[in-house]
Structure formats: structure tokens, C-alpha cells
C-alpha positions in Angstrom: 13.4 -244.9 21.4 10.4 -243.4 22.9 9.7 -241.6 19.1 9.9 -244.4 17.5 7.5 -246.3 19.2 5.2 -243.5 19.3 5.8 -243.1 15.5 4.6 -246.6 15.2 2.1 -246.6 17.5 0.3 -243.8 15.3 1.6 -245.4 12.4 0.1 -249.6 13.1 -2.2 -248.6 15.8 -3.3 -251.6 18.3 -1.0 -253.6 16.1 2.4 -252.3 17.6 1.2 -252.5 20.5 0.2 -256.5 20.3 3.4 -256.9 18.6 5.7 -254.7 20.7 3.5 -254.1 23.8 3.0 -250.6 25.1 5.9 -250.5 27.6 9.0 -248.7 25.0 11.3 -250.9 24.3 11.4 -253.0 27.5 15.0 -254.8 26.9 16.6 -252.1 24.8 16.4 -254.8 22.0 15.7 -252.1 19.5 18.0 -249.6 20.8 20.4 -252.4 20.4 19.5 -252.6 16.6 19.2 -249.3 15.9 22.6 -248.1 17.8 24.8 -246.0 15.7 22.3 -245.3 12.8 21.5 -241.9 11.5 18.3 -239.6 12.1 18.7 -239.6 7.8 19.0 -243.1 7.7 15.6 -243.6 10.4 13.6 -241.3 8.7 14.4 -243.2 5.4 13.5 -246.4 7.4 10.0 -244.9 8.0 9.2 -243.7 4.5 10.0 -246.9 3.2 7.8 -249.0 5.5 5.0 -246.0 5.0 5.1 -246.7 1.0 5.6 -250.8 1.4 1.5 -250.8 2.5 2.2 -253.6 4.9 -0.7 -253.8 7.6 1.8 -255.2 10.3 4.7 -253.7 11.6 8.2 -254.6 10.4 10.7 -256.8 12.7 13.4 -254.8 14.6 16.0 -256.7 11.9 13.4 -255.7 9.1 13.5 -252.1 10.3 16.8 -251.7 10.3 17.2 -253.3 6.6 14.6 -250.6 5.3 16.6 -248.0 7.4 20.1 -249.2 6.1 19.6 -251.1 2.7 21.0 -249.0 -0.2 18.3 -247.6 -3.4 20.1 -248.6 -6.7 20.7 -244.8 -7.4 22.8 -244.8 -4.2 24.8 -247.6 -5.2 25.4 -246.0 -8.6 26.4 -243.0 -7.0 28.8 -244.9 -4.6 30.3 -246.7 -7.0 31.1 -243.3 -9.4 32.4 -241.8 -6.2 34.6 -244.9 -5.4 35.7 -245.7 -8.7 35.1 -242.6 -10.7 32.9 -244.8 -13.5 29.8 -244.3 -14.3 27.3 -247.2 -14.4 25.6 -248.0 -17.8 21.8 -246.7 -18.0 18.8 -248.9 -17.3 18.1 -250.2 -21.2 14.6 -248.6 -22.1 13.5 -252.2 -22.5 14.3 -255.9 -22.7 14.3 -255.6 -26.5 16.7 -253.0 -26.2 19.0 -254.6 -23.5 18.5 -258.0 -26.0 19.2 -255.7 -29.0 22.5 -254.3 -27.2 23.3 -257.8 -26.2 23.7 -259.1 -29.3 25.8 -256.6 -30.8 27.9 -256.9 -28.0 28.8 -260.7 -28.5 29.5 -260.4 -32.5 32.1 -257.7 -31.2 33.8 -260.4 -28.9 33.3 -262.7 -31.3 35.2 -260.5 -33.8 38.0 -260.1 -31.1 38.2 -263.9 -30.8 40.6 -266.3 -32.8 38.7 -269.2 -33.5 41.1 -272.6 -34.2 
């Protein structure tokens, strides 16, 4: 724990330590939090609330959501892994996705007996 706080410390300045105080982790609420997680998935944590720009500190739950939460990529890639599908591409635009959409429907339509 005592990295973490002093990666914060450097990171937020007088603002962890207004938040958080400057004793580390006094009732292990963090450790707590942060139990069983990887170095990989802390050092992901910190990248992501180095590019969010916020000028406060994130929330020991909030931390832990940045450190654990999955990128869409890495939910693509589970699911291939899992299922062995691939996921359909992003469309290049809402035009497109509309354009795909459309055909798409007259197809079920097609397939559909109408009374």
C-alpha cells in the first residue's frame, strides 16, 4: 500500500493527502479493496486515472473499477476466446451501421411468412 499512496501523493499532491491523509492507509480500507488484484491490473488502474484528467483523486471503489473494468477490445477478445466467434467490427459510421440495418431487416422480412 505504501506505493500506492506515494504514487498518488506525487500524482494529486496536497489533494491525496486532504482526502486520504498522510498516515498510509490507516484502516487497511484500501488494502481491503485492492486484495487479490494484479500488479497488471494496478498499473492499468493508474494509467487510466492519469489519462481521465480528473483534478481529484478517485474513491477506493472508483479505483478499483478503473483497475478491474474491462476495455471493449478485452471483452471482444474474451468473448472469441470463450465462444470462439468473432464480434462484428465497429461500422465506420452511423450511416453505415443504418445502411447495414436496413438491409438486414428486408432479409428477415424475406424469411417471414406474412398472413
Amino acid at each position: 500500500m505504501a506505493v500506492i499512496w506515494l504514487i498518488f501523493a506525487r500524482m494529486f499532491g496536497n489533494k491525496w493527502t486532504i482526502t486520504y491523509g498522510e498516515d498510509i492507509d490507516p484502516d487497511n480500507v484500501w488494502a481491503n479493496l485492492l486484495a487479490g488484484l494484479s500488479q497488471e491490473q494496478i498499473n492499468k488502474g493508474f494509467k487510466r486515472v492519469e489519462d481521465s484528467g480528473k483534478e481529484w483523486p478517485p474513491s477506493g471503489p472508483e479505483f478499483k473499477k478503473m483497475c478491474t473494468e474491462l476495455t471493449s477490445e478485452e471483452r471482444d477478445r474474451l468473448f472469441d476466446e470463450r465462444y470462439g466467434l468473432k464480434a462484428l467490427p465497429k461500422p465506420a459510421s452511423k450511416e453505415v451501421a443504418e445502411r447495414y440495418l436496413k438491409q438486414m431487416k428486408l432479409m428477415v422480412d424475406k424469411c417471414t411468412v406474412k398472413k
